[in-house]
N, C-alpha and C positions, 0 to 999 in steps of 0.2 A: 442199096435199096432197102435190105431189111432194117438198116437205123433208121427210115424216114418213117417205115411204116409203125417202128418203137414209137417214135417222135408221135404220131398223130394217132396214136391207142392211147398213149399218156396224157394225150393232148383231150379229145374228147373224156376220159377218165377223169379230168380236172373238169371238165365243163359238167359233167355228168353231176359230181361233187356239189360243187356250185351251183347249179339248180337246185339241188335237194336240200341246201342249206338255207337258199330264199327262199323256195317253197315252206319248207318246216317252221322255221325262221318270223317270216310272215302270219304265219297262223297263229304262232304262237303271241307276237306280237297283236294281231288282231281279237283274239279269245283272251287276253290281259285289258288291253282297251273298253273293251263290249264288257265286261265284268264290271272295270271301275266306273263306268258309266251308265249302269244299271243302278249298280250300290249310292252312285252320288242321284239317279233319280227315287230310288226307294226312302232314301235320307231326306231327302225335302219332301216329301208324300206323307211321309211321318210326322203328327206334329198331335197338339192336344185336343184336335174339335172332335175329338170322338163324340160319334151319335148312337145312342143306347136304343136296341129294339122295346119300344112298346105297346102294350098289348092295343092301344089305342091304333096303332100303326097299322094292325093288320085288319082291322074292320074295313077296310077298302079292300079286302080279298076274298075271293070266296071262300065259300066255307070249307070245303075239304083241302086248301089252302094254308087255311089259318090253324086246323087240327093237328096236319105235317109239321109245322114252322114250330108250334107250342111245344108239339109231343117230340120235339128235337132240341128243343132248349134254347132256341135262338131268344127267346124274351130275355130280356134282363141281358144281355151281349151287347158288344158294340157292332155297327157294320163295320165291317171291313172293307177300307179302305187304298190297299192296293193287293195285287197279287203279282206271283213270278213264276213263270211259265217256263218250261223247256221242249221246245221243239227240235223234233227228229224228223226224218225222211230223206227220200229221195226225187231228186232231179226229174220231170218225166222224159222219156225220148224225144 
């Protein structure tokens, strides 16, 4: 009796293993994936039609608007044309 109960401690100890390996495994393959697939759409998002803020641009804004954008330097820039984000959180209940 006590070699079956050896047997099936060992037994779940390899299964236990074995979860943790697809578990970890998995993620790591999926956070590899989601990177190179971010990078390959950042890569084509990138290209030369950069459009240059001008000060003609911001007369359609209001005016304490247009004061913030100037007195930050956005004139004479490009817009920006993509960004990357990183989210965090949790699950709700």
């Amino acid at each position: 009796m006590p070699r079956v109960m050896s047997v099936v401690v060992q037994g779940l100890a390899v299964l236990l293993l074995l979860a943790l390996i697809v578990l970890f495994g998995g993620h790591t393959i999926f956070r590899r994936q989601a990177s190179k697939t971010a990078e390959s759409l950042l890569a084509q998002a990138r290209g030369d039609g950069r459009v240059i803020v001008t000060e003609e641009m911001l007369q359609s804004l209001p005016a304490p608007v247009q004061r913030y954008l100037k007195l930050i330097g956005v004139v004479g820039k490009p817009i920006p044309q993509t960004v990357r984000l990183k989210q965090v959180g949790m699950p709700l209940p």
